[in-house]
C-alpha positions as CSV (number, residue, x, y, z in Angstrom):
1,X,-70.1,-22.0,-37.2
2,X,-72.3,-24.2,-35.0
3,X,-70.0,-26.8,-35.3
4,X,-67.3,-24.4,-34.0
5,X,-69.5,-22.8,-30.9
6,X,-70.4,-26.9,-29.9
7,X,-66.7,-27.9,-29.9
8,X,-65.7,-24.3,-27.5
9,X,-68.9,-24.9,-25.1
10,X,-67.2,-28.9,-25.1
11,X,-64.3,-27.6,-24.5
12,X,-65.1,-25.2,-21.6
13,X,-66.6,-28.1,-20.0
14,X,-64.3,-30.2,-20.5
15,X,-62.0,-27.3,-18.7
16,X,-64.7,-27.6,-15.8
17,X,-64.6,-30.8,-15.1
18,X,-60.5,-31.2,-14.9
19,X,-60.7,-28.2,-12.5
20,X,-63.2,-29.3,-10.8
21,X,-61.9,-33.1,-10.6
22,X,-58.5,-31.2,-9.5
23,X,-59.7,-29.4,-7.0
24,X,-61.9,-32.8,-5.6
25,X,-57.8,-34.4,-5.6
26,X,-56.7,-31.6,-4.2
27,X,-59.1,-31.6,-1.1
28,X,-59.4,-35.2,-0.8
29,X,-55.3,-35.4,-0.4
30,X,-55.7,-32.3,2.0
31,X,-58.6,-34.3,3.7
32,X,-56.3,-37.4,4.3
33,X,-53.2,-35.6,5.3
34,X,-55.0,-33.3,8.1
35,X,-57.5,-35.8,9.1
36,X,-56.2,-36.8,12.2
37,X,-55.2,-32.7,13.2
38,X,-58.9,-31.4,12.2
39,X,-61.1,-34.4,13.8
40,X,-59.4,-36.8,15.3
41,X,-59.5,-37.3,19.0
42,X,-57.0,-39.6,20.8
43,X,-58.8,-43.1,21.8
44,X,-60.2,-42.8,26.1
45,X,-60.3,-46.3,27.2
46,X,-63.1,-47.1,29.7
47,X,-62.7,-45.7,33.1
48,X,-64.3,-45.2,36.5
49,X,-64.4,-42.8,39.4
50,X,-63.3,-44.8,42.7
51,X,-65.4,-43.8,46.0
52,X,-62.4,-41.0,46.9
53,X,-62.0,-37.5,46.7
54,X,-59.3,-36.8,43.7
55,X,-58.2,-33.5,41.5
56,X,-58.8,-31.2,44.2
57,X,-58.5,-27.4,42.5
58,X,-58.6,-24.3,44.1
59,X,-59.6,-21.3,41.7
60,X,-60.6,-17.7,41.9
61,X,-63.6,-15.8,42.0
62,X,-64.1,-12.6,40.1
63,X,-62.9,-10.4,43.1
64,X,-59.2,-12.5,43.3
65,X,-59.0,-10.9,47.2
66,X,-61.8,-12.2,48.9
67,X,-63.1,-15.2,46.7
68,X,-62.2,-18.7,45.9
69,X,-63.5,-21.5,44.7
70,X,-63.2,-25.3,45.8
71,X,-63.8,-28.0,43.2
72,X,-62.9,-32.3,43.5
73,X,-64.3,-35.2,41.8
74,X,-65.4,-38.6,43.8
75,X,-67.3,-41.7,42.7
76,X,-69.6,-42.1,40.1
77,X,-73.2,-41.3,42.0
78,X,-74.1,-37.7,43.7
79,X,-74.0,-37.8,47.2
80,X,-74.4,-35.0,50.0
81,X,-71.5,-33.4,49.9
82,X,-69.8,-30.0,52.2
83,X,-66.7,-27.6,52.5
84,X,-66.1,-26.4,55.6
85,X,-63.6,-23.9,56.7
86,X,-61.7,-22.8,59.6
87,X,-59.2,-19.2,59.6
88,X,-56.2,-20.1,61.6
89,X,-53.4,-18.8,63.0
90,X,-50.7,-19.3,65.6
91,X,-53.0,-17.6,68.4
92,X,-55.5,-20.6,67.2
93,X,-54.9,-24.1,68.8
94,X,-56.4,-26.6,66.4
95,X,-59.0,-28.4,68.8
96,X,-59.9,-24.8,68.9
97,X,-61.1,-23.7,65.3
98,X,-64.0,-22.9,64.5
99,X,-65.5,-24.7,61.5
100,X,-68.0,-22.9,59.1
101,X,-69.9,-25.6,57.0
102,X,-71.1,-24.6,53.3
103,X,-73.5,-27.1,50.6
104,X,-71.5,-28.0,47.8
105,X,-73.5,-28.3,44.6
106,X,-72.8,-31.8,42.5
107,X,-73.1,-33.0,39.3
108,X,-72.8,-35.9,37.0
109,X,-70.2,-35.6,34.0
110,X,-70.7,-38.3,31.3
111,X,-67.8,-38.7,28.8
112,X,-67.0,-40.5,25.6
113,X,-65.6,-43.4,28.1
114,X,-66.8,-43.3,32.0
115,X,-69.1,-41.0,34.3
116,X,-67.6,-38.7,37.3
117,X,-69.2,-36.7,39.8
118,X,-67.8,-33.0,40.2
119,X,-68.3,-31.2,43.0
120,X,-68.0,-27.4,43.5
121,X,-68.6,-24.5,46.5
122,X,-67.2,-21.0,47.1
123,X,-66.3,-18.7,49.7
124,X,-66.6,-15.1,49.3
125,X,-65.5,-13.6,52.8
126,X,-62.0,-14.3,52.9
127,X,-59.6,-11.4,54.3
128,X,-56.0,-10.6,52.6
129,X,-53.2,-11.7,54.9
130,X,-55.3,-14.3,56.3
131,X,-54.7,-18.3,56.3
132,X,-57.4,-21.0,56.2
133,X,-58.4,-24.6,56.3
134,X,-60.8,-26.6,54.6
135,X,-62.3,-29.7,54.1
136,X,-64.4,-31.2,51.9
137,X,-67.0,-34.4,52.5
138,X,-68.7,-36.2,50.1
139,X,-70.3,-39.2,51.9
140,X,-67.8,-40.6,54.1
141,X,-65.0,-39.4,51.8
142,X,-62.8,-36.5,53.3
143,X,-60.3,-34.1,51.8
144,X,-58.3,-31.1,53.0
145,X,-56.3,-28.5,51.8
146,X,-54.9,-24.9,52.7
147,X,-56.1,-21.3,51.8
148,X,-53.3,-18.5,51.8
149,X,-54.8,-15.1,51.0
150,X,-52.1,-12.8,49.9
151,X,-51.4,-9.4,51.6
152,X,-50.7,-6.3,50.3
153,X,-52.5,-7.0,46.6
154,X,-52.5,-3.1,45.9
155,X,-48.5,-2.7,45.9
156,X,-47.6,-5.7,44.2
157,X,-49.2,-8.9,42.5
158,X,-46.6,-11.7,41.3
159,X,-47.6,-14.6,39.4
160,X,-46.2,-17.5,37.4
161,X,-47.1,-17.5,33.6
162,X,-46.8,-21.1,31.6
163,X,-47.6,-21.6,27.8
164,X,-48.7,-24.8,26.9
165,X,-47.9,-27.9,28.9
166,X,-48.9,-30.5,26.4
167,X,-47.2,-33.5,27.9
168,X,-48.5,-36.9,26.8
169,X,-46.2,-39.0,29.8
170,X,-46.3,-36.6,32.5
171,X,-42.9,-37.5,32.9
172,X,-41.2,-34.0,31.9
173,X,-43.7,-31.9,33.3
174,X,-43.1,-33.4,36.8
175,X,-39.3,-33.0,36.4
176,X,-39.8,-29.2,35.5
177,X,-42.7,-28.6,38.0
178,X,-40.9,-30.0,40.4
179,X,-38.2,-27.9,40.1
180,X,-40.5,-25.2,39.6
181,X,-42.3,-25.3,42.4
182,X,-39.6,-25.5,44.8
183,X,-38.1,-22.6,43.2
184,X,-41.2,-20.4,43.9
185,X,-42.3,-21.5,47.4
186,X,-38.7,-20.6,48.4
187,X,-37.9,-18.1,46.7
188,X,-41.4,-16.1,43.7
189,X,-44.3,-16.8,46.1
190,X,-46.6,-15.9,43.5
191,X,-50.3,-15.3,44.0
192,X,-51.4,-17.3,41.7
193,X,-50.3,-19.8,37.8
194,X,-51.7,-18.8,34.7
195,X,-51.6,-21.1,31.6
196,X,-52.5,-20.7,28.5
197,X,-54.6,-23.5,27.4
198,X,-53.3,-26.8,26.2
199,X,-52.8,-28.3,29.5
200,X,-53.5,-31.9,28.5
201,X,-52.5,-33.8,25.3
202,X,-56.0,-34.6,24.7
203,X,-59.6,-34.8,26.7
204,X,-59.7,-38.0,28.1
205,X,-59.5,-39.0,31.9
206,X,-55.4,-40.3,31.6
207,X,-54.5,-37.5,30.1
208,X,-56.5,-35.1,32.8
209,X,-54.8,-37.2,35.4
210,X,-51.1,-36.8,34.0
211,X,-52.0,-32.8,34.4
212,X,-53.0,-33.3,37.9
213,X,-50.2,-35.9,38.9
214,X,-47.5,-33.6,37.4
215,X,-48.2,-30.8,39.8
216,X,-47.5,-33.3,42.7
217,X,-49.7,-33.5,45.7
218,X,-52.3,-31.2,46.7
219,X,-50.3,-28.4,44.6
220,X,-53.6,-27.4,42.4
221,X,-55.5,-27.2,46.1
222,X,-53.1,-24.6,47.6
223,X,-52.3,-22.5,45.2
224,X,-54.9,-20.8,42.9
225,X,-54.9,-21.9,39.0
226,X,-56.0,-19.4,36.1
227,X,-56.0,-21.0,33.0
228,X,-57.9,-20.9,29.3
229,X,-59.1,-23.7,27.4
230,X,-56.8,-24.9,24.3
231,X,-57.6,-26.8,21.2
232,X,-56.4,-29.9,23.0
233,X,-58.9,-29.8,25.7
234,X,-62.0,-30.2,22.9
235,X,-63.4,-32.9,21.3
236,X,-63.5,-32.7,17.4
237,X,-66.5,-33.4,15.8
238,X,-66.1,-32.8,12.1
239,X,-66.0,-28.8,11.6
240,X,-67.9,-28.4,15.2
241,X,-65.5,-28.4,18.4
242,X,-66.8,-29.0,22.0
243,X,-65.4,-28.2,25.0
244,X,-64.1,-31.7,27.2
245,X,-67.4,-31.4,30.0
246,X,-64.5,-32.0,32.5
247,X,-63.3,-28.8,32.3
248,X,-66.0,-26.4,33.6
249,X,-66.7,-29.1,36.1
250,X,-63.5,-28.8,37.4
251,X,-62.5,-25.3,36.7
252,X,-65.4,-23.2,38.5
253,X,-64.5,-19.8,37.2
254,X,-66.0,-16.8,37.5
255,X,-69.4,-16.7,35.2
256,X,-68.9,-12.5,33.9
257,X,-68.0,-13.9,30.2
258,X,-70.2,-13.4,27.2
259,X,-73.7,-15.3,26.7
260,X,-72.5,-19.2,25.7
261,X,-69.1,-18.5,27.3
262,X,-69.6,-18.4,31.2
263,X,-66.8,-20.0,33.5
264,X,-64.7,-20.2,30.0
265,X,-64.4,-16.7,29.1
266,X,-64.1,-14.6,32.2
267,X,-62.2,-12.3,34.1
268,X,-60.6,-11.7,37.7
269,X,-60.3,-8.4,39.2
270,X,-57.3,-7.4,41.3
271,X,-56.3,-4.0,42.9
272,X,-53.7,-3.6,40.4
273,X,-55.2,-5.0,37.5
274,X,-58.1,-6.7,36.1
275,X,-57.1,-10.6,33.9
276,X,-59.1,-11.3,31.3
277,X,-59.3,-15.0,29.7
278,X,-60.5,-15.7,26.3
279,X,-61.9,-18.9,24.9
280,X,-60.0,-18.2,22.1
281,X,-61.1,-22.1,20.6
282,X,-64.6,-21.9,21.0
283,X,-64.8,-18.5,18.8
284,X,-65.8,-20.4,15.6
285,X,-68.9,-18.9,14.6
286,X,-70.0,-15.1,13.4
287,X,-72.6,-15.0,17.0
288,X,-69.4,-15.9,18.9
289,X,-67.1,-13.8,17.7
290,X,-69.2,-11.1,17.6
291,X,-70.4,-11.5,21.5
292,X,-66.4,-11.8,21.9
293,X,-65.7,-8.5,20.5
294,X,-68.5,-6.6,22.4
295,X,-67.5,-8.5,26.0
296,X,-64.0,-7.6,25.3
297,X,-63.9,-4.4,24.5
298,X,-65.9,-3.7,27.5
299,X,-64.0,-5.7,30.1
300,X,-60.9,-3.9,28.5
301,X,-62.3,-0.2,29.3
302,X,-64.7,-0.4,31.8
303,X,-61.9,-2.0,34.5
304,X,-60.5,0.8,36.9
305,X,-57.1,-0.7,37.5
306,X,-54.0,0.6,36.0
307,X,-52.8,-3.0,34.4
308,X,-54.9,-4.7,31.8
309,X,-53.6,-8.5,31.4
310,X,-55.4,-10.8,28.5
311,X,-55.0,-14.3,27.9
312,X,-55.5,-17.1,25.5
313,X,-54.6,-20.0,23.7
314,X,-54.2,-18.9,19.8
315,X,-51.6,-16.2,19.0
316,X,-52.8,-13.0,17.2
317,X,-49.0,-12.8,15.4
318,X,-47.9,-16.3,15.2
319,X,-43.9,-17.5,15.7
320,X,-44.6,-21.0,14.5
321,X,-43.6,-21.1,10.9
322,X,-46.1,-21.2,8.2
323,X,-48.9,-20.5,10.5
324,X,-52.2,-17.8,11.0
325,X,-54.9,-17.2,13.0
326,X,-56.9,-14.5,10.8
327,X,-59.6,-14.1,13.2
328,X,-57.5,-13.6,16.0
329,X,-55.1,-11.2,14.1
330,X,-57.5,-8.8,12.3
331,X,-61.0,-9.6,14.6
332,X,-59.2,-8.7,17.8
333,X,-55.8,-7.7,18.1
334,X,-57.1,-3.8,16.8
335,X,-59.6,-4.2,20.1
336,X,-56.6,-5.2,22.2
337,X,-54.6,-2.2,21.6
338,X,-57.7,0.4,20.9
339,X,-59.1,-0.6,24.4
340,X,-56.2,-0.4,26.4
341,X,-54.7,-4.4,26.9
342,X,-51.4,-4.0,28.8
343,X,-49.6,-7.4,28.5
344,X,-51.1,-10.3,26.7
345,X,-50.2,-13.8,27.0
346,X,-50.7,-16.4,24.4
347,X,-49.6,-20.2,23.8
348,X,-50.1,-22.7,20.6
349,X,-47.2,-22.5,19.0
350,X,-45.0,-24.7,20.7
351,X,-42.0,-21.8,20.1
352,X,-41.0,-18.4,22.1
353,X,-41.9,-14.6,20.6
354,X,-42.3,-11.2,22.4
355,X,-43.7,-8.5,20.8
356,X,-43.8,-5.1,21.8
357,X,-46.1,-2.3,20.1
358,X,-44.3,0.1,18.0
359,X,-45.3,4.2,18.2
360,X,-43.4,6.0,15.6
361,X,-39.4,5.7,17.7
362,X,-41.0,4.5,21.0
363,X,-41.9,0.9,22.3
364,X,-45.1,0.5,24.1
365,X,-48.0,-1.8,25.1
366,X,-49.9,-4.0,24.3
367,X,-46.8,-6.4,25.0
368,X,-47.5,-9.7,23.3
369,X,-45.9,-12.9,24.8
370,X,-46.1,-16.5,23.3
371,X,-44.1,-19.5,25.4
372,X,-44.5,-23.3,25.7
373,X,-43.7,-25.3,28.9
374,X,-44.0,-28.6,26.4
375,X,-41.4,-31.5,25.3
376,X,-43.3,-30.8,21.7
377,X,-41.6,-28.1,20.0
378,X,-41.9,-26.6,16.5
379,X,-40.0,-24.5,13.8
380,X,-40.6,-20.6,14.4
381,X,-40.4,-18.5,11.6
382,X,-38.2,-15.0,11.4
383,X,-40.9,-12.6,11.4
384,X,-38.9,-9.2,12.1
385,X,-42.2,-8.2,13.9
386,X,-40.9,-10.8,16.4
387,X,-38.5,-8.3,19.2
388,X,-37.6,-12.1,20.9
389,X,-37.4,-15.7,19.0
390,X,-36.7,-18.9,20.7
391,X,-37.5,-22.4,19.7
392,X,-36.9,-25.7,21.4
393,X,-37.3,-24.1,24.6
394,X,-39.2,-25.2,27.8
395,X,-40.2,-21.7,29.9
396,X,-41.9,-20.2,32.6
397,X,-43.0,-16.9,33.2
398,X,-42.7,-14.6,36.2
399,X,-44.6,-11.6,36.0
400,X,-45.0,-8.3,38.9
401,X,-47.1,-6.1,38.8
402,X,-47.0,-2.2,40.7
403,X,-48.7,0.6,40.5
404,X,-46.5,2.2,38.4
405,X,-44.3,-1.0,36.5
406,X,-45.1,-4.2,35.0
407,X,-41.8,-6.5,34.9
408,X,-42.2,-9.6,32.3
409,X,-39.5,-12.3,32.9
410,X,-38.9,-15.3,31.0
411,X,-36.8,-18.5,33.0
412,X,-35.2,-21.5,31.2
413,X,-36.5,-24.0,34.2
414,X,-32.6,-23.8,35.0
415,X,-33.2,-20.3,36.4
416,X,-31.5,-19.4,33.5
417,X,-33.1,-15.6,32.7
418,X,-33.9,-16.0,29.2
419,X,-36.2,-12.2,28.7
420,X,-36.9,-9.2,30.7
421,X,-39.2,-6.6,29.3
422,X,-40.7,-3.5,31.3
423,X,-43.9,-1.9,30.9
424,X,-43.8,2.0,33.0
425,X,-46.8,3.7,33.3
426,X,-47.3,6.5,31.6
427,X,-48.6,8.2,35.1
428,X,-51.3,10.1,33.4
429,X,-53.9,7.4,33.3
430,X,-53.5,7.6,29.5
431,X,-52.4,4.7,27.1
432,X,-50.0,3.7,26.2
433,X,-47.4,2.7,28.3
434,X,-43.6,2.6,27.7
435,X,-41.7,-0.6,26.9
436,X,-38.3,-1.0,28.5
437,X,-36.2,-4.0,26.7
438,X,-33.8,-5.5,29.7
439,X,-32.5,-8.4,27.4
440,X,-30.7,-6.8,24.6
441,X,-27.5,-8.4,25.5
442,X,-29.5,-11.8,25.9
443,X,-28.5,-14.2,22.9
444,X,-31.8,-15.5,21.3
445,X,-31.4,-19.7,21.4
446,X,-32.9,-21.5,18.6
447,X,-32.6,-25.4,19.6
448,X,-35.2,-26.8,16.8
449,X,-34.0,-30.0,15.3
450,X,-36.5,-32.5,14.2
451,X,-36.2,-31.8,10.9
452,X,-35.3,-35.3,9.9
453,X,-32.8,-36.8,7.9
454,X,-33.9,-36.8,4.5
455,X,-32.1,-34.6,1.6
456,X,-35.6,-32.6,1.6
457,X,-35.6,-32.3,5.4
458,X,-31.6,-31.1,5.2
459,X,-32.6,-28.7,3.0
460,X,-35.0,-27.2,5.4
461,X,-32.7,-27.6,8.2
462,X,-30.2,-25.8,6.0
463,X,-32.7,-22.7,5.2
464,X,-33.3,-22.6,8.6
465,X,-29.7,-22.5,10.1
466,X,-29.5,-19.5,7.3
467,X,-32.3,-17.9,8.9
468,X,-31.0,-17.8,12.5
469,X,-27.7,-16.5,10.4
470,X,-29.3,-13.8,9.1
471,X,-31.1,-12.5,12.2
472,X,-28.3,-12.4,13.8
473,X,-26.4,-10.2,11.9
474,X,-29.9,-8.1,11.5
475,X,-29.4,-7.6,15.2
476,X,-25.9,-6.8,15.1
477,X,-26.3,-4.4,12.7
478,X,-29.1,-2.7,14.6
């Protein structure tokens, strides 16, 4: 008997220690496979900060009608450093303007690679309708740029919406931006861009100036950027993340978000609407994410403007196949719609969705919008939650907001129209609001194709060509 009772407890351990050795494989292989993805961060080769003024930005303050922000970088060593500002106007004669000179406040940022000083001041009694221009001095270095306040911000807000931009070259971004921008200074004339995080391929100095050169000249230091932080603008460091000290530095946001969050987590009030940005990456802890659901919830319902707009990087319903971001999903997607968001735009998976609410046999908001401006593109999966699908797709976003609508459009860089959704308000003050879908007759374009050319690749290819097969005649049908 005791010989049987020795030979089961051997046994059992025995039992252990293959599970436990399998389980060691299995991580270890898991380890090796995502190594690179979970904490690797691309090589920055030694730099330095020539004695000039560079990466001018001009950026909002939390009231987007009267305030903005001024940041550049130049040299390597604090100096005195000034904006000054002039309104102007064709009843001004330039010898005649009259200059108004503010501090700027300085600081040293000190990378894996190089050092860079970062300069930043902000003006907080601009007039809508009005035009000014500015300079900035640091030493003997001198910059300028142009202020455009908009007009008439409580009839109408338009603005340009991009998903990631993830370009490791530059070299597409500038061909789309170019054609971009000479599409909406002729033609959108939006208030502002919004992007979704993932500007830069990684946090090193190239990469930030391949974001900057792509625009074109002085582009980021007319036109006012809102943007959210993406996994690819923080370092790994094992299961900790930290936010590239460039970005704050050169992003000088408003400082409304939650404690351990300022200038990354904020939001910007307009007439029409208040837009609320989420540091969607940095949410990797129980304090944060806690902090993150108390801030939200209260930025959502204590704003006083008809539109609620939310943005950030990682997608509460994911298109890219395969993939899920619990926390996002479950932690704050049932805040989103309980507390009124509106519209909210989201980036990461490298792949088009829209999403609209569903209320027994109505549509209505939250509207949920995921795009990619970026030459990397993945495989989206067939969700039927998914309204929209697109994959191997570069878009932009142009969004209006009135009292009473919110129009969504999505552009092929073409000008091709690619979605149209929109939002009416429901007039009462009450959420929800309706969902109109303008691109029924709109085919959906699925261009994915990297799937390689071996017979296990085909055989995805194949599944996937079955897929697009199937929602088509799901459509039809419907």
């Amino acid at each position: 008997m005791r010989e049987k009772e020795k030979r089961r407890g051997k046994n059992k351990r025995l039992r252990l220690l293959i599970v436990l050795l399998v389980l060691a494989l299995g991580v270890g292989i898991l380890l090796k496979l995502r190594w690179r993805a979970w904490f690797g961060n691309p090589t920055e080769e030694p730099y330095t900060t020539a004695e000039q003024i560079d990466r001018l930005t001009l950026t909002p303050g939390q009231n987007f009608a009267s305030e903005r922000s001024i940041s550049w970088r130049c040299g390597e060593s604090l100096q005195p450093s000034e904006l000054l500002y002039a309104e102007v106007s064709d009843m001004i004669l330039p010898q005649e303007l009259d200059w108004t000179s503010i501090a700027a406040e300085g600081q040293i940022v000190q990378t894996r690679s190089g050092r860079g000083c970062y300069y930043t001041a902000s003006l907080d009694n601009l007039e809508e309708g009005r035009a000014y221009l500015y300079r900035v001095r640091t030493g003997s270095q001198e910059a300028s740029g142009r202020i455009d306040m908009p007009s008439g911000l409580d009839t109408l807000v338009r603005f340009i919406y991009l998903g990631d931009v993830q370009d490791p070259s530059g070299q597409m971004s500038s061909e789309l931006f170019e054609r971009l921008t000479g599409h909406i200074d002729s033609a959108i004339r939006p208030s502002f861009v919004a992007a979704a995080g993932d500007q830069i391929e990684g946090p090193t100095d190239e990469y930030w100036r391949v974001w900057y050169s792509a625009w074109g000249a002085g582009y980021l230091a007319r036109t006012p950027f809102i943007l959210s932080t993406g996994n690819h603008e923080y370092l790994k460091k094992g299961f900790t993340r930290e936010l590239d000290p460039r970005w704050v530095a050169q992003y000088n946001y408003p400082a409304n978000g939650p404690e351990g969050f300022e200038r990354r987590s904020y939001y910007v009030d307009f007439p029409l609407m208040r837009l609320i940005v989420l540091d969607s990456n940095g949410i990797n802890d129980p304090i944060a994410i806690l902090r993150h659901r108390s801030w939200l919830r209260e930025a959502l319902e204590s704003s006083g403007q008809p539109w609620q707009v939310v943005m950030f990087h990682h997608a509460v319903q994911c298109v890219r196949d395969s993939r899920s971001h619990p926390v996002m999903r479950y932690v704050y997607k049932p805040i989103l719609e309980e507390a009124g968001a509106d519209l909210v735009l989201q980036g990461h998976d490298h792949a088009y969705s829209r999403i609209t609410t569903k209320d027994r046999a109505d549509t209505i908001s939250p509207l949920y919008v995921i795009s990619s401006s970026s030459p990397k593109v993945y495989r989206n999966g067939f969700d039927p939650i998914h309204d929209r699908l697109g994959s191997g797709l570069q878009l932009y976003q142009s969004v209006e907001v009135r009292p009473n609508s919110l129009r969504y459009r999505s552009y092929l860089y073409s000008g091709e129209l690619y979605d149209d959704v929109e939002l009416l308000h429901s007039g009462s003050g009450q959420k929800p609001n309706r969902a109109i879908d303008w691109a029924r007759d709109l085919p959906e374009r699925f261009e994915f194709n990297a799937f390689g050319s071996s017979s296990k690749a085909q055989k995805k290819a194949n599944q996937y060509r079955e897929a697009i097969q199937r929602r088509a005649q799901s459509h039809q049908s419907n």
